[in-house]
N, C-alpha and C positions, 0 to 999 in steps of 0.2 A: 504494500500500500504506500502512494508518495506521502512526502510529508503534506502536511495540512496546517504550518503554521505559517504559512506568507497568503495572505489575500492575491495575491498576484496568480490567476489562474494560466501553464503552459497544458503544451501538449499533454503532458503525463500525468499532469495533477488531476485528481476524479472532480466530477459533477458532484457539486454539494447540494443533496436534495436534502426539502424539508418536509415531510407530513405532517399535516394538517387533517385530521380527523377525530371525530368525538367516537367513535368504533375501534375501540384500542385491539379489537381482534384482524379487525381491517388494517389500521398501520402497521402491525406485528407482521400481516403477510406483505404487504408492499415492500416494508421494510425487508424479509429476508428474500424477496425480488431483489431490488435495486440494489442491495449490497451483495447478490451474488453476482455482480458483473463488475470488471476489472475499471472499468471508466467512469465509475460513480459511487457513492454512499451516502449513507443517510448520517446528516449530521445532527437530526435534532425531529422530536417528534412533539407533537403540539394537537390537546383538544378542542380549542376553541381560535378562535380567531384571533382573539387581543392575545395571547399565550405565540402563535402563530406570526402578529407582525415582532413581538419583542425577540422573539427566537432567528427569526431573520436576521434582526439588526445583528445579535450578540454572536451568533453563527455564520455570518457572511455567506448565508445559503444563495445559490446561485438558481435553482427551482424550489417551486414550493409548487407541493400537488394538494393542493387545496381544496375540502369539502364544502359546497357550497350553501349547506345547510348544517348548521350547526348552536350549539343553545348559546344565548348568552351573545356574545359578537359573532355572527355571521362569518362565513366566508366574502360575502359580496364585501361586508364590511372593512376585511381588513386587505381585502385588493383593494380598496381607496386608499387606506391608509400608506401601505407600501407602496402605490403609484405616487401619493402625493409626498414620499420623503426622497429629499435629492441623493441620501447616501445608499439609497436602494435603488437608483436609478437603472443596476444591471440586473437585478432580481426580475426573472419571468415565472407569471402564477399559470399553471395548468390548473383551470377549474375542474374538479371532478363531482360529475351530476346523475342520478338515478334516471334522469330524461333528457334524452339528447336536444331537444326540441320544448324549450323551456324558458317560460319568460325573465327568469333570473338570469339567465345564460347571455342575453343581451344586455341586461345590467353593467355584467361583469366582464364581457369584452368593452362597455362604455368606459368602465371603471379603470381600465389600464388589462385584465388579463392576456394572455397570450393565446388564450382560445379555451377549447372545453374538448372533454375526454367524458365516455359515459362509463359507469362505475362497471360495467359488464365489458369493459374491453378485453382482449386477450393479454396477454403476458410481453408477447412478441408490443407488441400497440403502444404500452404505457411504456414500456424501455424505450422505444423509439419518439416516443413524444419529447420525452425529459431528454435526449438526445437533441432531436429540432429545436425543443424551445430556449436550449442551453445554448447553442448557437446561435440566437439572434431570428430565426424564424419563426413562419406561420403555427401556431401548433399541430391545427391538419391540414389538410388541404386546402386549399381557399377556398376551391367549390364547395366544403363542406360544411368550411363557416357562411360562406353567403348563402348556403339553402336554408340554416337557420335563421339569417338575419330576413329573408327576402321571404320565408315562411309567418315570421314572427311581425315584420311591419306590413303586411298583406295585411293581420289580420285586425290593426290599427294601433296595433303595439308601442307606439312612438310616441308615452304622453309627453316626454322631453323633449322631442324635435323639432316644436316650431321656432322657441327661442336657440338652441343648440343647432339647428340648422342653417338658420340664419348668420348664428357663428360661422362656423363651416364656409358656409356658399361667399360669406366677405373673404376668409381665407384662401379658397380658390383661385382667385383673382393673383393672388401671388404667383402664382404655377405657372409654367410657361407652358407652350400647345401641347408640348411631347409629351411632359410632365402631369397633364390634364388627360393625354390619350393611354398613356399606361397607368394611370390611377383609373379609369373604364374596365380598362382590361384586367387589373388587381382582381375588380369586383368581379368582372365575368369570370374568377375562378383558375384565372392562366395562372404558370407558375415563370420564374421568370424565362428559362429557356424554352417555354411557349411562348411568350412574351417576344422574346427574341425572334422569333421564326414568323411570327408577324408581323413586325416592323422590319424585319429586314436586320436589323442589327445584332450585335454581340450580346452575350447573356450579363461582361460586365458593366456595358454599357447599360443596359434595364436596370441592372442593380444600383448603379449611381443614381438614375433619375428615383426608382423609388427611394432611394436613401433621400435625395433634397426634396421629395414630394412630405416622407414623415416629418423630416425636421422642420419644414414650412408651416404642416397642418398641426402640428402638436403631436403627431402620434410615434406611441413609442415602438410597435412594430405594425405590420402585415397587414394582422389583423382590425386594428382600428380604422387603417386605411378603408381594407373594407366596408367597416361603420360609416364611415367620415363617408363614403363617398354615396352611400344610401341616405342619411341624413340630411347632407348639401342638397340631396334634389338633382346633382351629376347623373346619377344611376337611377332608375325607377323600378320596384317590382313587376314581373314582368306577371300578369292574371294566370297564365297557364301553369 
């Protein structure tokens, strides 16, 4: 096991995950998952949400697979909290939900999460999530959080977005065309080297523009983009 006392994460150093669960039988088995693979461990297990963001701060946990239901401080609640502290600005939440298709689930990608994982995943699933999200990525697929989100404001889900989108749509205006035509594409699900195969360009080229697209919009990955770009009024649900 590498050492774990420099906050400076390299190649060798493992994935610092944290649990977050009020099911101490459910963390117990996460937990001898992710600590039986060579590129991560569990540095801290957490019932509740407020127990969850201080565990973060004092563990310099790098995911948190966080319960989105839970007594006392919520999961929703304490991905605000951890979104809105600048010294957890690298910390990515993987919401874990009993309903893939869940109006908390859009809360908590509004909130900062890095997306959602339903509590029935496979084994193979939630290692590779905590893998994506640790890297700076979508948690699933994009198509998979925009069928939630384009499921969920179908169905008038969005008491937040007239004021929030209005936010939004004034931000857009910073975006230059390219940067406004691959935030479309975000939402329609592409990944970036799909992205790339239809504009014609490099995959790192996609990735620079989404990179100035988040830091323009406020968003801290992928995922929000996706929000941001259904809020703004950019993207519309499509009735089919």
């Amino acid at each position: 096991m590498a050492e774990t006392g420099t906050q400076t994460q390299t190649a060798t150093t493992p994935i610092r995950v944290l649990l977050a669960d009020d099911q101490a039988l459910l963390r117990s088995a996460f937990k001898v998952l992710v600590d039986s693979e060579a590129d991560m461990e569990v540095v801290g297990e957490a019932a509740d949400g407020a127990q969850a963001y201080a565990l973060a701060r004092e563990r310099r946990a790098d995911v948190v697979l966080m319960d989105i239901r839970m007594p006392g401080t919520d999961g929703l609640a304490a991905t605000r909290m951890i979104s809105a502290d600048p010294e957890l600005s690298g910390v990515r939440v993987v919401m874990l939900t009993t309903f893939e298709v869940d109006e908390y689930v859009v809360q908590a990608l509004r909130a900062g999460a890095s997306g959602f994982l339903g509590k029935g995943a496979e084994p193979d699933e939630l290692l590779n999530a905590i893998r994506v999200a640790a890297a700076g990525e979508a948690l699933l697929s994009p198509a998979a959080t925009k069928g939630l989100i384009v499921s969920f404001l179908a169905q008038g889900g969005h008491a937040e977005a007239p004021a929030t989108g209005s936010a939004h749509a004034e931000r857009l205006a910073a975006l230059t065309v390219r940067e406004r035509e691959v935030l479309v594409l975000v939402a329609a699900g592409l990944s970036n080297d799909g992205i790339a195969g239809r504009l014609e360009v490099s995959p790192l080229t996609v990735k620079t523009h989404v990179n100035r697209a988040m830091a323009k919009l406020g968003a801290r990955d992928r995922a929000q983009l996706v929000v941001i770009a259904y809020e703004s009024g950019l993207v519309r649900p499509r009735s089919d």
